[in-house]
C-alpha positions as CSV (number, residue, x, y, z in Angstrom):
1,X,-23.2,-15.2,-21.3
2,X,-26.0,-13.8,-18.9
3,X,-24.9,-10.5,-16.9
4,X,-24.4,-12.4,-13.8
5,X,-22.0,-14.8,-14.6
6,X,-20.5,-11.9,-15.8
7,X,-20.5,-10.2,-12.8
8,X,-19.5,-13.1,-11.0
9,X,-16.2,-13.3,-13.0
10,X,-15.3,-9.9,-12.5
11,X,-15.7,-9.4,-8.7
12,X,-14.5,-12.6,-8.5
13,X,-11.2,-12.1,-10.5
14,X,-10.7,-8.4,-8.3
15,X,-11.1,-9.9,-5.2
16,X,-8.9,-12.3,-5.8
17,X,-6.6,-9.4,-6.9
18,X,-7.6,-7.7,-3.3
19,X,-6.4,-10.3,-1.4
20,X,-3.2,-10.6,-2.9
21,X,-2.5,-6.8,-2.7
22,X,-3.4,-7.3,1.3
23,X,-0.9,-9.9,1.6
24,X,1.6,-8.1,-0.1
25,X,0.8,-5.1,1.9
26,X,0.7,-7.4,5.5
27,X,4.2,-8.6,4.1
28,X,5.9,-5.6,3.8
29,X,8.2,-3.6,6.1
30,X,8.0,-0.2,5.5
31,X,5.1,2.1,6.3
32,X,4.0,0.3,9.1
33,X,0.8,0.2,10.5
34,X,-0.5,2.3,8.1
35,X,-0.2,-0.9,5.6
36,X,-1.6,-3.3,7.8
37,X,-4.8,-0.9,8.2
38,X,-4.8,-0.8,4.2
39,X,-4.4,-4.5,3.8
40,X,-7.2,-5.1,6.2
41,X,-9.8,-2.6,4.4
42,X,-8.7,-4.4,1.2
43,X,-9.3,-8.2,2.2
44,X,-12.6,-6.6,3.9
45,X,-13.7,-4.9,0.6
46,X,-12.5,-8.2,-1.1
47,X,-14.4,-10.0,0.6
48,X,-17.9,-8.0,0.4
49,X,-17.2,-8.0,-3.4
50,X,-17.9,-11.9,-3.4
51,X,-20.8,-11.4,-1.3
52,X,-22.5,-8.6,-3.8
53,X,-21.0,-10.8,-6.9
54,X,-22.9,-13.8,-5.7
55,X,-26.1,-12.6,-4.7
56,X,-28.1,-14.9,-5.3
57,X,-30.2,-17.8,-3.4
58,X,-28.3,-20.7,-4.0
59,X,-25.2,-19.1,-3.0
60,X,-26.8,-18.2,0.4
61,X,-29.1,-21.5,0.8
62,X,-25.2,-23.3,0.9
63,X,-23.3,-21.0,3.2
64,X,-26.6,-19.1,5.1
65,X,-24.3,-17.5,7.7
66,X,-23.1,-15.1,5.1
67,X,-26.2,-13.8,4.6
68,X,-26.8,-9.6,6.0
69,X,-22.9,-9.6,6.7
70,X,-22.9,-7.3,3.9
71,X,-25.2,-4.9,5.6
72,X,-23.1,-3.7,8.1
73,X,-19.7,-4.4,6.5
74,X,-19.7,-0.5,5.3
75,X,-19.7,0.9,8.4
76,X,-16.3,-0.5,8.8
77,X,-14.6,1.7,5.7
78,X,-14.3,5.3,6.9
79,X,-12.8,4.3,10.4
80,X,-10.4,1.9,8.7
81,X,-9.6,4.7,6.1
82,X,-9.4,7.1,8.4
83,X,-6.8,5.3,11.0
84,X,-4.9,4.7,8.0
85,X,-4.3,8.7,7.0
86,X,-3.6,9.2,10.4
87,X,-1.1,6.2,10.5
88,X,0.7,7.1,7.0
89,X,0.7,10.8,7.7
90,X,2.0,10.2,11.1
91,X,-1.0,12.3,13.5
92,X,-1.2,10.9,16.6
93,X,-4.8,10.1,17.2
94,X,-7.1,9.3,21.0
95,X,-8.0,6.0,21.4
96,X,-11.7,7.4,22.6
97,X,-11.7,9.1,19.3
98,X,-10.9,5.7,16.8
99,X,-13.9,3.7,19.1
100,X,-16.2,6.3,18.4
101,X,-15.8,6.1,15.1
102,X,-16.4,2.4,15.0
103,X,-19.4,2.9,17.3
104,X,-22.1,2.2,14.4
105,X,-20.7,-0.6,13.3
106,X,-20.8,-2.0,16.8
107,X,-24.5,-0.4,17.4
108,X,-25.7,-2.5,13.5
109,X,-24.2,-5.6,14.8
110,X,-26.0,-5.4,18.0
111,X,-28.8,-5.0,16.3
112,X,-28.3,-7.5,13.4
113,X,-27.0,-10.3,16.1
114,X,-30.2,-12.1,16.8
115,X,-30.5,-13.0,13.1
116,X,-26.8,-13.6,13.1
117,X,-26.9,-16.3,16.1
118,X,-29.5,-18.1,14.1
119,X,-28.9,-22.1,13.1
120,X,-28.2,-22.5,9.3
121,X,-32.0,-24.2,9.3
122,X,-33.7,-21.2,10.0
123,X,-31.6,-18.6,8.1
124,X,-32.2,-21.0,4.9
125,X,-36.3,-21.3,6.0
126,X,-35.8,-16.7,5.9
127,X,-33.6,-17.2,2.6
128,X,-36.3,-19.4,0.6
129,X,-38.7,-16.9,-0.2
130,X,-35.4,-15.1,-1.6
131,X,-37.0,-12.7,-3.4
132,X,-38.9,-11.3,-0.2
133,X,-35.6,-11.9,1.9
134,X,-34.1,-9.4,-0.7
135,X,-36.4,-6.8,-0.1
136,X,-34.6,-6.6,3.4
137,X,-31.5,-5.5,1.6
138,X,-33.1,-1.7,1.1
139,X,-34.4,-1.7,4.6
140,X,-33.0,1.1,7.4
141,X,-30.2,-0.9,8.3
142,X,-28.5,-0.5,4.7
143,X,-29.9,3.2,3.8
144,X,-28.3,4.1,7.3
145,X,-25.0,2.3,6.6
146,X,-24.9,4.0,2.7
147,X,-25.4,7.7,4.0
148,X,-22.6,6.9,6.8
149,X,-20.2,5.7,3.8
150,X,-20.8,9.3,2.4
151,X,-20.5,11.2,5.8
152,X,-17.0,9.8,6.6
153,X,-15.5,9.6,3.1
154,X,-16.3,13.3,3.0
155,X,-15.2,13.7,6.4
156,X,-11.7,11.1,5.7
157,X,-11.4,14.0,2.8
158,X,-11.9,17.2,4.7
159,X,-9.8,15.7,7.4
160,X,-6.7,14.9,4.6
161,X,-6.7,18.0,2.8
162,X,-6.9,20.0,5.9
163,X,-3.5,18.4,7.2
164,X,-2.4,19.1,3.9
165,X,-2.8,22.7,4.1
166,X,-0.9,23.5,6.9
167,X,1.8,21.6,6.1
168,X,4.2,25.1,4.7
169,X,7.2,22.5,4.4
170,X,8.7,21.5,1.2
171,X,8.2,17.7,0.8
172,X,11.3,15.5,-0.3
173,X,11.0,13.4,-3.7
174,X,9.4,10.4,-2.3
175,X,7.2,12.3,0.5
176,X,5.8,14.5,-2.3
177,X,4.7,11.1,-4.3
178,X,3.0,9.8,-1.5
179,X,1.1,12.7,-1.0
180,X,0.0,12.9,-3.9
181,X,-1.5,9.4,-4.2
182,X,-3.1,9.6,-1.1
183,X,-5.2,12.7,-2.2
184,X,-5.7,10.7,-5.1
185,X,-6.7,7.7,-3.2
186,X,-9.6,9.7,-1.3
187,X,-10.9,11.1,-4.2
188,X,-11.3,7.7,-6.0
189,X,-13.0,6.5,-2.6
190,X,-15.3,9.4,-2.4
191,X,-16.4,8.9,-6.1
192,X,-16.9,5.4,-5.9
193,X,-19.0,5.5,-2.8
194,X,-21.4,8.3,-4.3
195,X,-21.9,6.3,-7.4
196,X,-22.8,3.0,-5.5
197,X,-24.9,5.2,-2.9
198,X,-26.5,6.6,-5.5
199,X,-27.4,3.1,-7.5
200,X,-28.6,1.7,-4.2
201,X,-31.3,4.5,-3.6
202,X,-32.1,5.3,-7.4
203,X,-32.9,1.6,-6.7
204,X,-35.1,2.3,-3.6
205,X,-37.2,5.3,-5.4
206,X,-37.6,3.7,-8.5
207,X,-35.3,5.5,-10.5
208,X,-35.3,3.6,-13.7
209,X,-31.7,5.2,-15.4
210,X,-30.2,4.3,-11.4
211,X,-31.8,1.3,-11.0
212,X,-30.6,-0.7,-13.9
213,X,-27.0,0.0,-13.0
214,X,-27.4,-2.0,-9.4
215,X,-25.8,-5.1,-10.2
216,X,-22.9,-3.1,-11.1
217,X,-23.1,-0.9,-8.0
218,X,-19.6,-2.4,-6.9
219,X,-18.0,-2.1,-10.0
220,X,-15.8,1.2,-8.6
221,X,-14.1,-0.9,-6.3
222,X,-13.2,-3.4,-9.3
223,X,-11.2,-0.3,-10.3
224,X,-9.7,0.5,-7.3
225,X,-8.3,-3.0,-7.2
226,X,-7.0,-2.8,-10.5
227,X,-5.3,1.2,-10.0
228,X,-3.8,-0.1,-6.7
229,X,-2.3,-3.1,-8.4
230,X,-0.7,-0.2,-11.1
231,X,0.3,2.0,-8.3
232,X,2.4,-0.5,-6.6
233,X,3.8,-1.8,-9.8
234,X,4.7,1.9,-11.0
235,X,5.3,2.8,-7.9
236,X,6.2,0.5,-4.9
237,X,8.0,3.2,-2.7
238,X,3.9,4.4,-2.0
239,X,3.4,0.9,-0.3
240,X,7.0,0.3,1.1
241,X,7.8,-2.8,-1.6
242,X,11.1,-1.0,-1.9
243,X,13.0,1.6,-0.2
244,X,13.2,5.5,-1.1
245,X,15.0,6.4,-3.4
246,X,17.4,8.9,-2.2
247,X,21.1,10.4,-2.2
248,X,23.4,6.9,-1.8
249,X,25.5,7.0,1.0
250,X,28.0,4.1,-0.6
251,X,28.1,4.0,-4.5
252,X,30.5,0.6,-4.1
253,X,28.3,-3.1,-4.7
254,X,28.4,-4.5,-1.1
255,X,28.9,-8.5,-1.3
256,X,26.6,-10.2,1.2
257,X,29.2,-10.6,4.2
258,X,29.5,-6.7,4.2
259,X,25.8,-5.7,4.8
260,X,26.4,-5.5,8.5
261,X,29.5,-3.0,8.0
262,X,27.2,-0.8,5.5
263,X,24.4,-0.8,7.6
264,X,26.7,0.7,10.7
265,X,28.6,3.0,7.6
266,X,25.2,3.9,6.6
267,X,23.6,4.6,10.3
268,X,27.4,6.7,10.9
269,X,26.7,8.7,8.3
270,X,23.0,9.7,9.2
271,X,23.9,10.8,12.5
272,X,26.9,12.9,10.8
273,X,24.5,14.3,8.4
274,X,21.9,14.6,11.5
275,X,24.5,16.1,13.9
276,X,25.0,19.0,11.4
277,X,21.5,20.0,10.2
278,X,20.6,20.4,14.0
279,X,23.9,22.4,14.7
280,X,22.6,24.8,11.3
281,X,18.7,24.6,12.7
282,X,20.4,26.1,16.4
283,X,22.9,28.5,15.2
284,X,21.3,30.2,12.6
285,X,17.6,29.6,14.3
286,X,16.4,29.0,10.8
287,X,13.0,27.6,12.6
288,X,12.1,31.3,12.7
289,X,11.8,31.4,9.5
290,X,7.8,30.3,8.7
291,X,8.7,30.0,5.1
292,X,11.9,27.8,5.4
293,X,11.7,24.7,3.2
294,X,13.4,21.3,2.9
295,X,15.7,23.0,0.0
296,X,16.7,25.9,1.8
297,X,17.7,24.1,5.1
298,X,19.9,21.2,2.8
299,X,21.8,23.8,1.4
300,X,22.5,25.9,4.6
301,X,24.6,22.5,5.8
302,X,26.1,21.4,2.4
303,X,23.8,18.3,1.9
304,X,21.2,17.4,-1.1
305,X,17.9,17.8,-0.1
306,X,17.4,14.0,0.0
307,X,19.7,13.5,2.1
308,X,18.9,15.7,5.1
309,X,15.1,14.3,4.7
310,X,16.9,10.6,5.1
311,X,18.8,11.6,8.0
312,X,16.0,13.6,10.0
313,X,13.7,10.7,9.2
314,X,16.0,8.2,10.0
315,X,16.7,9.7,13.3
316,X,13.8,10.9,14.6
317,X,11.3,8.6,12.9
318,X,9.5,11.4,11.8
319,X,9.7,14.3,9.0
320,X,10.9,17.6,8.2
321,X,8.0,18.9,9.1
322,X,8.1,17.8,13.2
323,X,11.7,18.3,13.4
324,X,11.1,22.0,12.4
325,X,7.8,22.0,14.6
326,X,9.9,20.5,17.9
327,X,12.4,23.9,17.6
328,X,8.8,26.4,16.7
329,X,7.3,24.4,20.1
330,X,10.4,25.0,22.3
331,X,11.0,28.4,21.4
332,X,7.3,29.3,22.0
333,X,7.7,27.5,25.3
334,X,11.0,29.6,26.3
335,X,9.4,33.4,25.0
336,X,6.0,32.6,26.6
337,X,7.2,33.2,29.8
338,X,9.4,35.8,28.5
339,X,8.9,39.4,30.3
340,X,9.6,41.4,27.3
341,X,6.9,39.5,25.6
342,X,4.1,40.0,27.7
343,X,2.5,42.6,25.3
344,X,2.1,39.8,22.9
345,X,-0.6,37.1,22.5
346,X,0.1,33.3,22.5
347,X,-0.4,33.8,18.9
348,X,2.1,37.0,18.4
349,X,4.6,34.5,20.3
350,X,4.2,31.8,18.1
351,X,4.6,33.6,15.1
352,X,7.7,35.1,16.4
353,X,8.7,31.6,16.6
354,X,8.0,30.4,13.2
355,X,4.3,29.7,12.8
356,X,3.0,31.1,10.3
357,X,-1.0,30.4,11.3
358,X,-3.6,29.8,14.0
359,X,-4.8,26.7,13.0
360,X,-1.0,25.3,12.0
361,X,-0.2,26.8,15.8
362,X,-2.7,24.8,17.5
363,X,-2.4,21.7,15.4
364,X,1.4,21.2,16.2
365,X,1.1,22.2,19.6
366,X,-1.5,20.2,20.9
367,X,-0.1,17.3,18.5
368,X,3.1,17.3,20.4
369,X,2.1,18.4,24.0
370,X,-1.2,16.8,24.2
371,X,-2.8,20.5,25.8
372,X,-3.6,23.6,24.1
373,X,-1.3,26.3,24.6
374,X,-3.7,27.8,26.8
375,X,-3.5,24.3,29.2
376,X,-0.2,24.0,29.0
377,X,0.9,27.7,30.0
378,X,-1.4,27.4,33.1
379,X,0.1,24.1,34.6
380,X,3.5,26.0,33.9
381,X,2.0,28.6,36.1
382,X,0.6,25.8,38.9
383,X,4.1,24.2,39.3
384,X,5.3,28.1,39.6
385,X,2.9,29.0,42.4
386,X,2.8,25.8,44.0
């Protein structure tokens, strides 16, 4: 059995795998949109594995109009993984940022269109001489598109881990998990793309040990098929297959004509729960505390730690984190036009109101507001004077 038939097996058999995981991840519920941006980078990746599996010229002589989509088809991964952090760790993104990001992509197919509007006669007439056509492949287009790949998979990274850092919550059970896989995610992503970046130009400069790795250039994402396929088996909560796990509300099996009553028991309950953690978070202005943790603030109202992070999720349809935030952002906005704070900076303010950095300060605020402090106190003084 020759290496390319070989090859040909094995992306074939993990894109296959792709495009189920997709599905399953277009199919599910939970975790919405950040799944339907992961199922779409999936069946996009699956579908560049075929076309780097079976490159050869018969493939392309059949179905010509597949030929160079694989040249720009990278510039479309660090947008798509980058919408998709931003989806599943809940930042709200501008729109002007997300089209800049795809702006390459739409600059290569510009570019690349005048081949791409070609009949199938005169692509196959360009694809006969295959050997020359291929060639092409390690032209500008492709080195640009590979050294892009790197720039925003380092960027995606930088931009994950610092979110991470100023997160100075304590995660519930479930939250913690998916945290932990997506850091996990990125770093596989990274590492895969430097390997195959560094096959395709140990390929250009002749780099014999590089060079005769390039038909396996891909093989990472065979890999990443195969570890997502074992995360969603092991764990199914990361993709929203199934529910959290968390404190039950109702212990009782519920027969089928009793859902409805659970679900307004259930919902009852979470407001309840709710209700009291924002009574504690108000009369005891625990928010001023910078350290204050998931743990701490469940035991202050007599709930398990899962629990609360069900009911301030449930509610607010966001996190321990922003609830915490909204209480640090109103009490900034009450003491900054305080007169016994007037010796104080925006940032002395905002530590006094439970921040515990600049850069978490700023984040939060401009996340929630859509100004900078500095914006937003200076419209405050407009509608004053005005």
């Amino acid at each position: 059995m020759n290496q390319y038939l070989i090859i040909q097996i094995l992306y074939g058999a993990a894109s296959i795998q792709g495009v189920f995981l997709a599905i399953l991840l277009w199919r599910t519920k939970i975790n919405q949109p950040a799944n339907t941006i992961l199922g779409l980078l999936l069946f996009i990746l699956s579908f560049h594995l075929v076309l780097v599996g079976f490159d050869e010229r018969d493939f392309f002589i059949a179905l010509p109009h597949l030929s160079r989509i694989s040249w720009i088809i990278g510039s479309l991964y660090g947008p798509l993984v980058f919408i998709f952090i931003s989806r599943l760790v809940q930042i709200k993104v501008s729109p002007w940022i997300i089209i800049s990001l795809f702006l390459p992509f739409i600059f290569l197919l510009i570019m690349l269109l005048p081949y791409y509007l070609q009949s199938a006669e005169e692509k196959r007439a360009y694809l006969d001489a295959f050997e020359t056509a291929r060639q092409d492949d390690f032209g500008w287009i492709n080195q640009v598109v590979s050294i892009l790949q790197v720039a925003f998979a380092t960027g995606n990274m930088l931009f994950y881990l610092g979110w991470e850092r100023i997160q100075s919550y304590e995660f519930s059970s479930p939250e913690r998990v998916r945290i932990n896989w997506l850091r996990q995610f990125l770093i596989f992503l990274l590492v895969i793309i430097v390997f195959g970046v560094a096959i395709f130009f140990g390929k250009i400069l002749n780099i014999s040990f590089l060079s005769s790795f390039y038909r396996y250039h891909f093989i990472g994402v065979v890999f990443l098929f195969y570890w997502l396929s074992y995360q969603a088996l092991t764990h199914p909560v990361l993709f929203g297959i199934t529910q959290p796990v968390s404190e039950p509300l109702i212990k009782e099996k519920v027969l089928p004509d009793e859902k409805v009553s659970r679900a307004k028991t259930e919902s009852t309950m979470l407001n309840q729960v709710y209700g009291r953690v924002k009574e504690v978070m108000e009369k005891e202005r625990l928010f001023l505390k910078s350290d204050l943790t998931l743990t701490e603030l469940a035991q202050q109202c007599g709930y398990t730690r899962n629990l609360v992070s069900e009911a301030i999720n449930s509610i607010t349809q966001g996190n321990f984190f922003d609830f915490v935030n909204d209480f640090r952002i109103e009490e900034f906005k009450r003491q900054a036009f305080n007169p016994e704070k007037r010796h104080l900076s925006q940032l002395g303010i905002a530590q006094e109101s439970g921040f515990n950095s600049k850069a978490s300060f700023y984040s939060v605020f401009k996340k929630k507001t859509g100004m900078t402090p500095a914006e937003y106190l200076d419209q405050q003084k407009s509608k004053v004077n005005s």
